[in-house]
N, C-alpha and C positions, 0 to 999 in steps of 0.2 A: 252597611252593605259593602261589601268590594266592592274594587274598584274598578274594574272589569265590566261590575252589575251597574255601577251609577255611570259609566260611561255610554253603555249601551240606551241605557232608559234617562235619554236625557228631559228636561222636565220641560209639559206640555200643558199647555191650557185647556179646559174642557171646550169642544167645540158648540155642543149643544148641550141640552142638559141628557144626562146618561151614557153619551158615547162622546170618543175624541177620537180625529186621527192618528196613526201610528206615526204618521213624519209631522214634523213640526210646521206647519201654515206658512207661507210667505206673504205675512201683510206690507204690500208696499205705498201704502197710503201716507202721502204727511201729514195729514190731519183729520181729525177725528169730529165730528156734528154732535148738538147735546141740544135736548129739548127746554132747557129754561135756562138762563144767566146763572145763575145761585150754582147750578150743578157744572157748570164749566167754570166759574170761578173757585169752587172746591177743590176741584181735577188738577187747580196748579200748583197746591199747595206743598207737595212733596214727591220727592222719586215714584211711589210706591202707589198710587191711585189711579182714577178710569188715566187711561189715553186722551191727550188735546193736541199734542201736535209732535211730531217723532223728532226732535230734535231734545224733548223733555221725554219719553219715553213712548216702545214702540212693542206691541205684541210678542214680533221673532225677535227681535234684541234683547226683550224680558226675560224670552226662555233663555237666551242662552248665558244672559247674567245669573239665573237660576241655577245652569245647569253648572259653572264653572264654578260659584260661592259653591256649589254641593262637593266637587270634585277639589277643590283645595281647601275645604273642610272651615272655609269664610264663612261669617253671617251675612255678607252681601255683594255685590259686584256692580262696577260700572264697565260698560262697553264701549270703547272707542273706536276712532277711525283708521286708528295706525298706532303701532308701539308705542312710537314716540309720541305719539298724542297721546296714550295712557302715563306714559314719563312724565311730559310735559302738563298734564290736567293736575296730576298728584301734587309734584312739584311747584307750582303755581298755585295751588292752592293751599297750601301748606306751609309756603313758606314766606317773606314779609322781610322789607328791608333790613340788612345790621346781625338777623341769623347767620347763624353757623351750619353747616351742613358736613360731616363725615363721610366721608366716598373710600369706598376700594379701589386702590392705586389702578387694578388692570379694570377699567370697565370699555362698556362698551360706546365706540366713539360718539355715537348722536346721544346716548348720555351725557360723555366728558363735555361734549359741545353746549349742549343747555346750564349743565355749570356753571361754565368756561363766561356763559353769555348772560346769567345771572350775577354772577359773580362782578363779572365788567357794567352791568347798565342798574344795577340796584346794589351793590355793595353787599350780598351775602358772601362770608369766608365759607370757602371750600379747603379743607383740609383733608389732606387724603394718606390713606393707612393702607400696611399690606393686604391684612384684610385676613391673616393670620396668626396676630399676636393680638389676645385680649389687651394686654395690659398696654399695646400701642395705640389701640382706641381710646380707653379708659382716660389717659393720659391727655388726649385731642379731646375730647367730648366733653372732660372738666370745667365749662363754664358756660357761665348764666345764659349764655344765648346759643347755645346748641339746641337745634331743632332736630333734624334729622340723619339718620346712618343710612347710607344707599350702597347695597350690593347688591352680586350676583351668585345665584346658585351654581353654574359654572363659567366661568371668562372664558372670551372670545379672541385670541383664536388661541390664549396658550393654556387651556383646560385648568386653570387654578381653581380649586373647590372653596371657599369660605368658609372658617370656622365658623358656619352658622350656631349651632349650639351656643357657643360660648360668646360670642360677638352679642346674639340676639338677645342673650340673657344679662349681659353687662349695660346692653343701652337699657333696657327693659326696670332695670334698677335704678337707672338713672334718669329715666323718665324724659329718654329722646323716642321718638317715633321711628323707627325701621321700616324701611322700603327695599324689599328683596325681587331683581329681576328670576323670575324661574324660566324665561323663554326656552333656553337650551336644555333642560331637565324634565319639565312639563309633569302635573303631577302624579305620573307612572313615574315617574325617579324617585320625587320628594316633594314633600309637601311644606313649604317654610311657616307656615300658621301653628300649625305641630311644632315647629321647636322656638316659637316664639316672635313671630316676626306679626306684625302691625297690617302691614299692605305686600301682597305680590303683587309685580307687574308679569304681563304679559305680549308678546307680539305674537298673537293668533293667526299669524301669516306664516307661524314657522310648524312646528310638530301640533299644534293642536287642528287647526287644519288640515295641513299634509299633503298637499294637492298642488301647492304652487299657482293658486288659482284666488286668492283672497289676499284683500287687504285689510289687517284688524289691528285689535289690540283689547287688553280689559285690566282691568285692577279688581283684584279682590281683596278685600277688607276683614280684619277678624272682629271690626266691633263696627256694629253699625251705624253707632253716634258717629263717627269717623267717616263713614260714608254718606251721612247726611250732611256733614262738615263740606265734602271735597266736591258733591253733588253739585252743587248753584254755579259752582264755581267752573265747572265743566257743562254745562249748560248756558253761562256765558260763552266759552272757550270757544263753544260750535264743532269741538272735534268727535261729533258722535257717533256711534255705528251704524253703519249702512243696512238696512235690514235684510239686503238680500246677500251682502257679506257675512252678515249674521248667518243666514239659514245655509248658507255653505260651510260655515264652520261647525255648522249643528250636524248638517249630513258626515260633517269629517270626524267627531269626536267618537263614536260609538266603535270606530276601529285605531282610537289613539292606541290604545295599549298594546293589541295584537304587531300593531306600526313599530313601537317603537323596543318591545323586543326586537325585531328584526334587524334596526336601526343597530342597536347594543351589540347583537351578535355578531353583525358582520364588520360594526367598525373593530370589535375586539380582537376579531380575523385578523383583520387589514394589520392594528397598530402590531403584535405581537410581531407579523411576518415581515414588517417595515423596520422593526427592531432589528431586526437578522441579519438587513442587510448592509455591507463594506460601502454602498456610496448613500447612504443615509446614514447624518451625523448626527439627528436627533429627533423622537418622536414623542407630543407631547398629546396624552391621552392617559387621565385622571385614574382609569383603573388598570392600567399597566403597571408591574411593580419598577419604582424607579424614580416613577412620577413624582415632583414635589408635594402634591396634594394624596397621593398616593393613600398615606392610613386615613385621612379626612375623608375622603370623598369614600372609602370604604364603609367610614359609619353614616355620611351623610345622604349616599344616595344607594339606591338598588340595581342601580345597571352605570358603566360610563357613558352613556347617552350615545349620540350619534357624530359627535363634531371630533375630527380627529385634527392634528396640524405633524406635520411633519420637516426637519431639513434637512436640503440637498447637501452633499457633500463637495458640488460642483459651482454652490450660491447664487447670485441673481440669477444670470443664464441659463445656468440649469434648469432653475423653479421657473422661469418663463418659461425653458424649452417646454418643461414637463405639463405643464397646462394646455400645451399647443395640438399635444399629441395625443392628447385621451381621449378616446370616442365611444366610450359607454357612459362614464361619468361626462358630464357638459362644465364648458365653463363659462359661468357665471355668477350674479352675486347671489344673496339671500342664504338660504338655509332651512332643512327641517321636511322638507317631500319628499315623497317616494323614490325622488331619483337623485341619483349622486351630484355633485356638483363641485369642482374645485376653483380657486382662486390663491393666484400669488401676490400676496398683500404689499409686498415692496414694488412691484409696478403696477398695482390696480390702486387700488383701496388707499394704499398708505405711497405713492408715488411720488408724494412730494417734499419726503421725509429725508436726511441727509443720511449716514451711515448712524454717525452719533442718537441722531431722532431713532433712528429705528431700532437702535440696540437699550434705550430710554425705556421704550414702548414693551421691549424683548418679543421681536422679531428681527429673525435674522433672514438675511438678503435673500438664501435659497429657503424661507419657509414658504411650506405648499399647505393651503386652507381646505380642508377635504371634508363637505358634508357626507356620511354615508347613507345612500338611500337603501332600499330593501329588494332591489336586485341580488342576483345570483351569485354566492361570495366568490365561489372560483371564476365568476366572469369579469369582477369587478378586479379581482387576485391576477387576471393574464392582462387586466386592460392597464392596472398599474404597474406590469413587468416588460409590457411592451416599448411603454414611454420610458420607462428607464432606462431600460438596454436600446432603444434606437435599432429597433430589428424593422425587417422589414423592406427593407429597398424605399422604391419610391411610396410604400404603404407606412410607412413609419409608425401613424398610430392606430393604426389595425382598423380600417377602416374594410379589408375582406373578411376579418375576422367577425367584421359589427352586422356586416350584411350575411353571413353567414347564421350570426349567433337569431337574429329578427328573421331569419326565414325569408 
């Protein structure tokens, strides 16, 4: 089916015999009653059997493991509590002191952090690659204790795309396990199982939701010995899905793709006319031509997604000013709802970074972190020319314009 079709019809349990619901149940019970021993001892045997207690598996957290293995094209899925708890579950499971682990140089920071903290308390080598050059993997992954390759479908915040293709098909021969974040692409962009990849992660708090109203996470699997592997193992961890985070993320899926065209077209708006302009020295957005990832991300994804980054030609000051001012976009952290959001990473996020650090990291002093949400491109187009040019008087960042634009 399209994927339009398996978004909207996401998978539901029969309620009675012949009929179901059209919206997916909110079971919020932690535990489930059984009429003899024998049959609750059965029940604990694996992911996939009755309900005994939601921490091992739960109704609305079923479906919507169902529904995400269906949409990135997995034979199975685990639901967790938060991204990083889906990071973290995989990882932890997977991996065992004296591995090697491959990473792409730019990822994302509560990623590099669990490395960073495996690496230091159990002695796994993290070796880390552009994340562009097969042959600079091939090279790192050469021995005997290389476990795993971890990338992302697009890097945050400076849009670099991954040779996925060829990266996934170089560990795939070598017989390491690949773990690909999709959060910022979601699979309306790309689907990494299709070109090879072992596990997607997920943070269901970002575009597959879309609401800014959930906190999740999921891993999908393309083979399901692999997820009976990483299963026990995240059912010790305790970082499971909430079921009623679940059934909001199920009400949020059946409008991911209508979302996130929106998302594609107005940030392609934004980056094209941020290009244009004399006090912006650089705008880094994957389907811009220019872009480093630029012909990658052309074959690798179907839209540039929604995250744009851009810099001030003015630097820190600037990119502070400029987040101060904006009053249709909000600022704040996260990413991937309906509503725009900016952040400048050199005094938020990345604050404690020296110049050196931040140019390491490649961000520069005035970059501005722009989720685009699916607001009105000309309103989101005067609210980023406002804070630019400092019009305004005492209204600087169009705060009659905001009250105006809301009625």
């Amino acid at each position: 089916m399209d994927l339009n079709t398996r978004a909207v019809h996401v998978v539901n349990e029969p309620f009675q015999q012949g009929s179901w619901p059209l919206s997916v149940p909110l079971v919020q019970s932690s535990a489930f009653a059984f009429s003899s021993a024998d049959e609750l001892a059965g029940a604990m045997a694996g992911p996939d059997g009755q309900y005994v207690y939601s921490r091992r598996g739960n109704p609305t957290v079923r479906a919507l493991e169902q529904t995400l293995a269906g949409l990135e094209g997995g034979a199975g899925a685990i639901a967790f509590a938060s991204g990083m708890g889906a990071i973290s579950g995989v990882l932890l499971a997977l991996l065992k002191p004296g591995d090697r682990v491959v990473a792409q140089r730019c990822l994302y920071g509560g990623t590099f952090a669990v490395l960073s903290d495996l690496a230091r308390r159990y002695g796994i080598e993290v070796v880390y690659v552009s994340g562009d050059e097969v042959a600079e993997f091939e090279e790192a992954a050469v021995h005997p204790a290389t476990r795993l390759l971890v990338l992302e479908t697009i890097a945050n915040p400076t849009g670099q795309v991954a040779d996925l293709p060829g990266l996934l098909a170089a560990a795939r021969r070598l017989g390491v396990t690949s773990v690909v974040d999709n959060s910022l692409a979601s699979p309306v962009l790309c689907r990494p199982i299709e070109l090879g990849a072992d596990v997607v992660v997920h943070s269901t708090t970002k575009y597959l939701s879309g609401h800014s109203d959930v906190l999740g996470g999921a891993a999908v699997f393309a083979d399901d010995e692999l997820r009976r592997k990483v299963w026990p193992r995240t059912v010790e961890l305790g970082a499971c899905a909430d079921p009623f985070a679940a059934w909001l993320t199920l009400r949020g899926i059946p409008t991911l793709p209508l979302r996130m065209r929106e998302h594609c077209v107005n940030a392609a708006v934004l980056a094209e006319r941020l290009a244009g302009r004399r006090d912006v020295s650089a705008v880094h957005y994957p389907w811009l031509a220019g872009h480093p990832s630029y012909d990658t991300a052309r074959k690798v994804l179907s839209g540039g997604g929604g995250l744009l980054s851009f810099e001030l030609a003015g630097g820190r000051e600037a990119g502070r000013a400029f987040i101060e001012r904006v009053r249709v976009a909000k600022l704040a952290l996260s990413l991937g709802g309906v509503e725009s959001l900016v952040t400048h990473p050199a005094s938020t996020s990345h604050r404690e970074l020296d110049a050196d650090a931040l140019a390491a990291a490649g961000i520069a002093p005035g970059l501005v972190r722009m989720s685009v949400g699916i607001e009105g491109v000309e309103d989101l187009w005067g609210d980023i020319e406002r804070a630019l040019a400092h019009e305004g008087g005492e209204d600087p960042g169009g705060w009659g314009h905001l009250s105006l634009l809301l009625g």
